[in-house]
N, C-alpha and C positions, 0 to 999 in steps of 0.2 A: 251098618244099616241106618234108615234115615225113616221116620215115619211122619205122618201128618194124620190128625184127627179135626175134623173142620164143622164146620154149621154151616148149611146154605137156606135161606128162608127163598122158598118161590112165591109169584106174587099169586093171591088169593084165586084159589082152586087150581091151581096149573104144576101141583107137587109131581102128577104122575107126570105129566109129560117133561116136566125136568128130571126125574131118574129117570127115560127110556133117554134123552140123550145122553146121559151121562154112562147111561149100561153099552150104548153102542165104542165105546172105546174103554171097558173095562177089563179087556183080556188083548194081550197082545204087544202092550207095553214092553221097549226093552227096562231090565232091570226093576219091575214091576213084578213084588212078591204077593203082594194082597191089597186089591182095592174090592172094599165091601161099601156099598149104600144100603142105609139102611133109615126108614121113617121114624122119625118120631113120636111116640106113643102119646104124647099128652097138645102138641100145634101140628093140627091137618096142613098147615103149608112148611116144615121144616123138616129136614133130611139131614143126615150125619154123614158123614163120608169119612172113613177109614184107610188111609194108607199105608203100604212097608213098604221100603224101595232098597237096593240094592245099596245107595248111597244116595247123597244131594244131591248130585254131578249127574244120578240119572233122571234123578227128580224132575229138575232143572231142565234136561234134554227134553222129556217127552211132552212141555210143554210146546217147544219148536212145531213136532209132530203135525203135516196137514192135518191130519184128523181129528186133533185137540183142536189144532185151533179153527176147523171148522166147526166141532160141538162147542165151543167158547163163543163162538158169535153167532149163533142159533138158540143158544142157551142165554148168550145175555139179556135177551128183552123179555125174559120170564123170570129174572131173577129180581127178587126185591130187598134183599140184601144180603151180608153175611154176620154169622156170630159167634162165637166161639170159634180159636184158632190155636190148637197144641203142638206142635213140635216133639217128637218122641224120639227115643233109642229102641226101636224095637230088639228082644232079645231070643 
């Protein structure tokens, strides 16, 4: 198992519409066990993103994915940075 826990900062007011692109390819994923978004409780423009993947290797693929990499460049011109980036064993 391979997980990723991440920070995405959207740029000023634009949080909701960066999770509805991120929600539109949240199911579906091969080798995709759990991806949760979830807000930030204390900065109205930060978002958490929760992953488990089956391995790296699937990780790795489903960024290939039309679909990612259409929410990847729809999503980048609202993204104003990133912060925190963990690496897990989910167990």
């Amino acid at each position: 198992m391979y997980g990723i826990i991440g920070q995405i900062k959207a740029a000023p007011g634009q949080r909701e519409a960066l999770i509805g692109i991120l929600r539109e390819n949240a199911t579906g994923m091969p080798g995709c066990r759990h991806y949760l978004i979830a807000r930030d409780a204390v900065d109205a423009d930060m978002i958490w993103i929760t992953e488990a993947w089956e391995s790296r290797e699937a990780h790795a693929a489903s960024v290939q994915l039309a679909s990612v990499q259409d929410a990847i460049s729809r999503a980048r011109p609202i993204i104003a940075g990133f912060g925190h980036r963990f690496e897990t064993e989910p167990v």
